[in-house]
N, C-alpha and C positions, 0 to 999 in steps of 0.2 A: 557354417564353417568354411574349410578351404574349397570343400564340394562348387559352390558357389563361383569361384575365378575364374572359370571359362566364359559366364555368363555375366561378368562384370562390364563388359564393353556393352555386351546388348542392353541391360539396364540402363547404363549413362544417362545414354539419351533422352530415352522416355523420362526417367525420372527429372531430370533439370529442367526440359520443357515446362514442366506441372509443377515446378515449387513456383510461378510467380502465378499462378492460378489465383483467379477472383474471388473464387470458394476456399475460405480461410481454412476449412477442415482438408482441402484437398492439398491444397500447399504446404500446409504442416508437416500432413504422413509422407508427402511427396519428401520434404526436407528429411523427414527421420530416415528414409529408406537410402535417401543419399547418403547420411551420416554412416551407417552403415556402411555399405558401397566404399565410402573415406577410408573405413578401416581396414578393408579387406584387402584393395589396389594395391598396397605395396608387394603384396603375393603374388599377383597377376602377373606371372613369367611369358617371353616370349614363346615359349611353349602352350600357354595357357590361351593366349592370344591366337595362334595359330588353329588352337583344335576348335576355338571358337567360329572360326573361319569356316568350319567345315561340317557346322552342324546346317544340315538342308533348310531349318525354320529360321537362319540364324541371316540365311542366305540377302544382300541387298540390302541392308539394314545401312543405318546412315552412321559409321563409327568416328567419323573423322572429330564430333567434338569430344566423344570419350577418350580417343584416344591421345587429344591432345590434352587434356586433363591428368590422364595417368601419368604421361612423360611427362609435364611440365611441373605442376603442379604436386602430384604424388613425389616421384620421382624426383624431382627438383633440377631437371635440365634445363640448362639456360633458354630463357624466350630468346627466339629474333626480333631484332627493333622493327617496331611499329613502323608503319609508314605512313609519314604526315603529308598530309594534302597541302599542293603550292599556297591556297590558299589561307591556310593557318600558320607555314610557314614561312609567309611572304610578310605575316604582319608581326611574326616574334620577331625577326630578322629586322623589320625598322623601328621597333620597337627598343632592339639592343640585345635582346634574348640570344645568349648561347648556351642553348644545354651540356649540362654535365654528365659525365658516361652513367653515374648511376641514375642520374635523373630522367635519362633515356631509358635506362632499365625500370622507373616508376612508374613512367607512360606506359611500356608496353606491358606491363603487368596488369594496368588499370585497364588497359585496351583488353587484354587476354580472360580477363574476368567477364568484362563484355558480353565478350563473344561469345564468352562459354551460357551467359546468364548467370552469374555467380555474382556473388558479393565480397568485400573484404575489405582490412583496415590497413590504410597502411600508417606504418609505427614509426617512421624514422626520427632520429635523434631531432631534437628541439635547434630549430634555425639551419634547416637542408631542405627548404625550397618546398614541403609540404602543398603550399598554397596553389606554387606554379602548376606543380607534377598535376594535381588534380586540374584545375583549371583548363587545362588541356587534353585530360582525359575527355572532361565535358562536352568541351568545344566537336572534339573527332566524334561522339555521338549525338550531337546537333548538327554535324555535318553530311553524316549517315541517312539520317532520315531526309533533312534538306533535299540531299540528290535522290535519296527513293519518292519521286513526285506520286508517282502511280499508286504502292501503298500506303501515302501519308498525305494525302489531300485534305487541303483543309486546317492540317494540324500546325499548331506553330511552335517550334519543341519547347519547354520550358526546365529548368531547371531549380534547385532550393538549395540557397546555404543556411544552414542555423550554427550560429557560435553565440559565443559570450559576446554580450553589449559594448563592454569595452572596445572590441574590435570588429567590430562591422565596419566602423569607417574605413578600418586599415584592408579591409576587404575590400571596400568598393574603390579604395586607391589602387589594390594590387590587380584588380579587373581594369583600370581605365589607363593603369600603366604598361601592361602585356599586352593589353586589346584594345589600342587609344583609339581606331577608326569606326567600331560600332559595325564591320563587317561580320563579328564573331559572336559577343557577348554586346548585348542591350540591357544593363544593369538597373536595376532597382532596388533603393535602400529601404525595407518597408519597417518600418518606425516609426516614433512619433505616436501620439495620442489615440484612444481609440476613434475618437471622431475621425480623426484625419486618416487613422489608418481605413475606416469605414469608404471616407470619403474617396480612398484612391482605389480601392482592390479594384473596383470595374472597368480600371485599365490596363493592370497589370498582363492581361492576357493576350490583348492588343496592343502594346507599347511595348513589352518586355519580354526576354527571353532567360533573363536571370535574375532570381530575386534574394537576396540578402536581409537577415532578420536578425534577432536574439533569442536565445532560451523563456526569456521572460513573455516577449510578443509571443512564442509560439505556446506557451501554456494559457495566454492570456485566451486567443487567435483561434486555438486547434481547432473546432468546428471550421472555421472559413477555410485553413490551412490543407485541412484533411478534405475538404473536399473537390478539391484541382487535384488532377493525374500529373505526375512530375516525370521528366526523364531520368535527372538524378536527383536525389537527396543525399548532402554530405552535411555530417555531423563533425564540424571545426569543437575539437577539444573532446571529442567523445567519450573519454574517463570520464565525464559529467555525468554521464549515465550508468555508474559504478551500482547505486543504488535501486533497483526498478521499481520500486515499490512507490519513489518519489513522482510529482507532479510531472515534471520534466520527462523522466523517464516514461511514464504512460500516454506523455501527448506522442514524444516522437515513434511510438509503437502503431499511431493512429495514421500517421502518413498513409500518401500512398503514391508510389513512387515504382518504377521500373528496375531502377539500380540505385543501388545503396553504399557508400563510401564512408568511413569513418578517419578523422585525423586525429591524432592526439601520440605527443612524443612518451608519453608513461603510460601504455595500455592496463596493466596491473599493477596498483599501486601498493595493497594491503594486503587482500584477502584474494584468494584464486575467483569465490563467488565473482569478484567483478567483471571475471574473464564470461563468464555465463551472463551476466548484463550485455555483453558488447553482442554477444552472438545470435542475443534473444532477438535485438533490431535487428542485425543484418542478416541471420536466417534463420527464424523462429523454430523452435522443434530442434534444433541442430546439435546442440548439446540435451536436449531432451527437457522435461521441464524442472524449474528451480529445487524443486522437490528430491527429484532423481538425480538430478548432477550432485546435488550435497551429499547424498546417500552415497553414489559409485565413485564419484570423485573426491569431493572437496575435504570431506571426512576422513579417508583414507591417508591424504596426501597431507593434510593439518596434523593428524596423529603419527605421520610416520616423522614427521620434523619436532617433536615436543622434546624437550628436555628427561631424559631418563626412557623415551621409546622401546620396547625389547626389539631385536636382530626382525621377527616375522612383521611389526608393523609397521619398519623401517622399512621392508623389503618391501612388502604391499605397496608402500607409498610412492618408493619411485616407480617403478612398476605402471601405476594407475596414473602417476606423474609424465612417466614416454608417452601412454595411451594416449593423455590427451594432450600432449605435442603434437602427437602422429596429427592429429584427425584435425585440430587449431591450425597451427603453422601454417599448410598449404594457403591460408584465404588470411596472413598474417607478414605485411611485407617491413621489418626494420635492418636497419642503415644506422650505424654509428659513427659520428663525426671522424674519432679514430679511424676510419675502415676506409672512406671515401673522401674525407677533407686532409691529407697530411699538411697542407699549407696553412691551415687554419691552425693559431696558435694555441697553447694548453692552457688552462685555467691556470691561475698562480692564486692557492687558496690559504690564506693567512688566519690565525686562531689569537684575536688579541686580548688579554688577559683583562678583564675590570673588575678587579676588585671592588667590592660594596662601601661609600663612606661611612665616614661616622651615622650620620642620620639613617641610614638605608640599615646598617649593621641593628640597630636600636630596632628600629621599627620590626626589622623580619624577625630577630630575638624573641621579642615582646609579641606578638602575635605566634610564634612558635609554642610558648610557654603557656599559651590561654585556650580558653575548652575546645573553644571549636577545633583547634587543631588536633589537640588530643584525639578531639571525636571522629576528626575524619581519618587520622592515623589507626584509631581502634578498628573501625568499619573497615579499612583496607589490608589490617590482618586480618582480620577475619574471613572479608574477602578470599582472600589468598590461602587460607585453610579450607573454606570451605565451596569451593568455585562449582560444585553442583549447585545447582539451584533447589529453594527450598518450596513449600507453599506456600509462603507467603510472594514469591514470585517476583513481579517485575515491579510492587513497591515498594521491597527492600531492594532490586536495583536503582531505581529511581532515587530514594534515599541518598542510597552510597553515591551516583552518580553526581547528586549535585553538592553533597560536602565535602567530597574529597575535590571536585574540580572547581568549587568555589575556591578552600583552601590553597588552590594551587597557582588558583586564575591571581591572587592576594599577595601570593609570595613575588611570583612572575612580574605584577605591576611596582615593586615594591623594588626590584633589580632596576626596574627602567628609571623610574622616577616617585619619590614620597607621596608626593604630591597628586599623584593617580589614587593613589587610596584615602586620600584625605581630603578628596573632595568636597565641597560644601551640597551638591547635589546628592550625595549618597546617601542610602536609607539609614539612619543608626537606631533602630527599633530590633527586635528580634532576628537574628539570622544576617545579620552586619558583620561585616570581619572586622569593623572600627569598633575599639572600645571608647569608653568615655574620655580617661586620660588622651589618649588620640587624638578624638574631636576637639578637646580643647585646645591644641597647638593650631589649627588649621586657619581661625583670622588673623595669625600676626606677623604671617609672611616666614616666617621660621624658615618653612621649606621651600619658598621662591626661589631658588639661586641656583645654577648650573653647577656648582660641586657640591651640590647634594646627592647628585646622579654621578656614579663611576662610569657607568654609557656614555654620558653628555659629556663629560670631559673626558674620555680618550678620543669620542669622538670630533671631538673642537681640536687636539692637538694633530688629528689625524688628515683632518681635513686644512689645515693647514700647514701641515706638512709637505703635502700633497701639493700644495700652492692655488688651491682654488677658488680665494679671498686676494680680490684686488679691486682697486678704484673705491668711491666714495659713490655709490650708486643707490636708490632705493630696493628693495627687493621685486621681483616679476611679479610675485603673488603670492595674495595673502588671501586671511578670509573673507573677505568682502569682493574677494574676484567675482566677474561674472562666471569665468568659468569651474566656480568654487562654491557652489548654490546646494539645495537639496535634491539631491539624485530621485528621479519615479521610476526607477530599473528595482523597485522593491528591498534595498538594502542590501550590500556584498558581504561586507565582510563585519564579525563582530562587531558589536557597541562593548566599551571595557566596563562598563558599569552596567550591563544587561543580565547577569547569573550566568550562571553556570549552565543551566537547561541547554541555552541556546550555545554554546560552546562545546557540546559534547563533541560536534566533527568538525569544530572550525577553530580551535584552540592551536596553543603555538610549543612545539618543542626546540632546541638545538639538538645538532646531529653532530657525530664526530668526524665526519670525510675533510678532517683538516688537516694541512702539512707545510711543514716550513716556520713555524713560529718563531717570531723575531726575539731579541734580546730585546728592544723597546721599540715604541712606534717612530723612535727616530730612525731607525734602519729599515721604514719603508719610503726608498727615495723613488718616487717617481713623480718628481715638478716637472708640469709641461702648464703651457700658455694655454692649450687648448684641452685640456684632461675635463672630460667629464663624469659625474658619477650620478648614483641610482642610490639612494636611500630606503631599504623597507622595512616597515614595522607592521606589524598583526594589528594594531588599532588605531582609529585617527583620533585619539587622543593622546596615545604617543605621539603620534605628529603635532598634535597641538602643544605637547612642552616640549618638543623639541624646538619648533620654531619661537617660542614664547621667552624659554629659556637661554636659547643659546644663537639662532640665528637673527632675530632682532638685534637683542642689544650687545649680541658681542659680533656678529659680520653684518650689518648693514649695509655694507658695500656688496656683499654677496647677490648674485641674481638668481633666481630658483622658480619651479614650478612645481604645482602639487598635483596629485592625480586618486583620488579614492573613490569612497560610494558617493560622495558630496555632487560630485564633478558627472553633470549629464551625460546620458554616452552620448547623445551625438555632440558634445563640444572634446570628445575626448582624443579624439584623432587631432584635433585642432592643439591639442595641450603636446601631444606627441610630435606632432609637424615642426611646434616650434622647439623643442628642445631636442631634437637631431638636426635641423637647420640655422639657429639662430645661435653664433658661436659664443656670445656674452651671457649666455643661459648655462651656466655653470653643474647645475644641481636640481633634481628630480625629486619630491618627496613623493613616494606612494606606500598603499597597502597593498598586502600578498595577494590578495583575494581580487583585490581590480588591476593590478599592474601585474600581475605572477602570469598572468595566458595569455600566448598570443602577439603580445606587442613587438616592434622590430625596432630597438632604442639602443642600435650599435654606435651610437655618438657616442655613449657612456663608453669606458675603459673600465670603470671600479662601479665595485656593487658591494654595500654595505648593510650587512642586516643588522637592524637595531633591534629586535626579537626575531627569535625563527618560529617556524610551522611546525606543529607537531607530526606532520609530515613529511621525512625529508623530501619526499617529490616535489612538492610546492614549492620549497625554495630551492631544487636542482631547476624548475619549472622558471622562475625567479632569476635564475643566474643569467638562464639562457636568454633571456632578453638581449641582451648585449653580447651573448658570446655563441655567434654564429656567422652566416656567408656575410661578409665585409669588415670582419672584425679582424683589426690586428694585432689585440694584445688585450688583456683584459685580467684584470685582477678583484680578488673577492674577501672581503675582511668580515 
């Protein structure tokens, strides 16, 4: 209890030392005792501080990192800015680099973690320089040891970034752009093939000082990975790790690493559990195990938010809701564009009405009216009556799971285009959303045509409106691009014709955060010569009728680039280079799931969702492509 606050300083120390202890059991308790420790500091009055001073055993004791922990951290008093060595500052400076006041306050924060031995994520909004702030955290502790010759003989510091595939290129462009003279950062992009990855590792340690990966290489890898000592390890998109149970999540557990960084603008996207995924990487024990947080927290805080809650588990919930602010927060840095960008323009977010054609009306009717919907409509009252679970357990979820989200995944492709469900590749045996009558429209072109789809044509008027259909050109790319091949990054995002199973967390909702609704698409005037946009759908199959349907034969003069799971990652920086630099490159098609994280594609102005995520982060994740540092206007339909 409070007994304890006197002797909160003397603790600190000892304890921090010992969470990055070799011995997993030691480091653990060491973390939980800190966790503690977390909770109790805000009590720790200068009074308390004082009689600590005064106990004889207490006497000489080294307070200066607790006590900068309690003030900064606890307490939340502003840090002093870091101080950067001439020599890091000598090459942002020709490089072009001027930091921004809060990007000064992200260094010294990343600096102050450091120092302490602590760990932490920082949060800031999507498109506020994430990359850089850390970048140079890294750099000021490769520089540390650099000049401690005496205790680091021998050693040559090294560092790990793990992100999504998609953007490793645009990592090792934003390392060769801040750090173009190879004084600071010696980059390695380690991908590519297992052979080839085999064949480089036995220089990485002698040639490099920073190496750049994917999720995928590093679940492939983890043995080789996990066995080099890193200085830093940062995890670019770290909600990726929402789930720990998952592959990804247990390799990057295996690391082993000094200091641990986490980037990602949505730290909690669904469920509070994912806040306990982030913390388990960056200090294991710290919210205690998966077990206990759901017991003392996640439960409490789930039931105090339900619809019809009584007064006592409403209270409980915020309650146990502050608690674990208090004890989060401190090792938890975000920054909203709002807060620190005022020059940076608002989103202009438009809600444009498509009505379903005749053909679209027909088909969702007609699949409405027939069993399988019935059946997955029954299973979902039921459902919803009866949300305890039964013995029969998780194959009546599994059941319900995949007829109600087949049914849905049926309607959903059904809004985009007919022609998604009436596939000639579709199974039509047992468990088909296509009935017979169905299948037999599907050779005679019926549903070939761009007003079939209410999408495709407000999107054809919109995009023309817009004015981004000019000259007699052929298109940038198509499917037979080279850089439009079969992706070995394992598959990103849904197949639309794959079930239901595999859509349970990658399926697509719309969100309502829209404002401004026009009277018609003619009242969105924004013609410019150089206006670019960002097209995204949940599956490249919608991308395939959209091109098929409406940008072939009705904008042939159109020029465009595409970018999904198709597209290898390492060509995929190269797909992104060209459509922020090459200003006859009009238009972007990608999926959420390989264009949504990460990419910096502020040539766009307009971002148009042709299906949403059934997560609205994904597509706020999505927007911010184009609406962040150098954007000056941006618009989203």
């Amino acid at each position: 209890g409070v007994f304890i606050c006197p002797f909160v300083r003397c603790f600190l120390p000892a304890v921090m030392s010992m969470m990055t202890d070799p011995l997993e059991q030691c480091s653990r308790l060491a973390i939980s005792v800190f966790a503690t420790l977390v909770r109790v500091a805000p009590l720790v009055s200068n009074e308390a501080m004082d009689i600590s001073k005064k106990i004889p055993e207490m006497q000489g004791l080294p307070f200066g990192s607790s006590d900068k922990v309690i003030e900064h951290l606890i307490h939340g008093r502003p840090l002093p800015p870091c101080q950067i060595p001439a020599k890091i500052k000598n090459t942002l400076e020709r490089s072009g680099v001027k930091l921004r006041a809060y990007q000064i306050e992200g260094v010294s924060w990343i600096r102050f973690l450091h120092s302490v031995n602590l760990n932490g994520a920082l949060c800031d909004d999507m498109g506020l320089g994430k990359t850089l702030q850390s970048l140079i955290g890294v750099s000021l502790a490769h520089h540390d040891l650099t000049e401690k010759k005496d205790e680091t003989e021998g050693l040559n510091p090294i560092s790990l970034v793990v992100c999504p595939s998609t953007v490793v290129g645009h990592w090792m462009n934003e390392i060769n752009r801040f750090f173009p003279d190879g004084s600071c950062f010696r980059a390695f992009q380690y991908m590519g093939s297992a052979q080839k990855r085999k064949t480089l590792w036995p220089q990485i340690a002698k040639d490099y000082n920073i190496v750049v990966t994917s999720y995928s290489v590093l679940r492939s890898d983890v043995k080789q990975l996990a066995s080099k000592s890193w200085i830093y390890c940062i995890l670019d998109e770290g909600h990726l790790l929402k789930n720990p149970k998952t592959a990804t999540a247990i390799a990057a557990r295996r690391l082993r690493c000094r200091h641990k960084l986490i980037l990602t603008g949505t730290p909690v996207q669904n469920k509070v559990h994912e806040l306990w995924a982030t913390f388990d990487f960056l200090m294991p024990n710290f919210l205690g195990t998966e077990k206990w947080f759901g017991k003392h927290f996640a439960k409490p805080i789930i039931n105090g938010q339900l619809p019809g809650a009584v007064p006592a588990c409403i209270g409980l919930g915020m309650d146990k809701l502050k608690s674990l602010h208090q004890q989060v927060l401190p090792f938890i840095l975000r920054r909203e564009k709002g807060q620190v960008m005022k020059e940076l323009p608002p989103k202009t977010i438009t809600d444009i009405p498509c009505p379903l054609s005749a053909d679209q009306m027909k088909l969702y009717k007609e699949f409405c009216a027939g069993s399988e919907a019935k059946e997955a409509l029954n299973l979902l009252q039921k459902k919803l009556k009866s949300p305890i679970q039964t013995d029969q357990g998780m194959d009546d979820d599994v059941t319900f799971g995949n007829n109600v989200l087949r049914s849905l995944l049926y309607l959903r492709l059904i809004c985009t285009h007919p022609t998604l469900v009436l596939s000639k590749n579709r199974n039509k045996g047992k468990g088909s959303a296509i009935t017979g009558s169905q299948s037999e429209l599907i050779g005679d072109g019926k549903y070939a045509r761009l007003d079939c789809s209410g999408k495709l044509s407000a999107l054809n008027d919109l995009l023309r409106n817009a004015g981004f259909c000019h000259g007699d050109m052929t298109a940038a790319d198509n499917d037979q691009s080279s850089l439009y091949i079969q992706s070995l990054d394992g598959g990103a995002e849904p197949n639309a014709t794959s079930g239901a199973t595999s859509l349970w967390n990658a399926t697509e909702e719309s969100f309502d955060d829209f404002i401004d609704m026009p009277d018609s698409i003619d009242d969105l005037n924004v013609p410019s010569s150089t206006a670019k946009c960002l097209i995204f759908a949940q599956f490249t199959q919608s991308l395939d009728v959209l091109e098929q349907f409406l940008f072939r034969p009705h904008m042939p003069s159109l020029r465009y680039l595409r970018l999904d799971g198709r597209t290898l990652p390492e060509n995929r920086t190269v797909v992104v280079d060209r459509f922020n630099n090459d200003d006859s490159i009009r238009v972007m098609l990608l999926t959420t799931k390989v264009g949504g994280l990460g990419l910096n594609l502020t040539a766009a102005d307009t971002v148009v969702f042709l299906e949403h995520d059934w997560n609205p982060h994904a597509d706020l994740q999505a927007m911010d492509r184009a609406h962040r540092i150098g954007q000056e206007k941006v618009r989203v339909d």
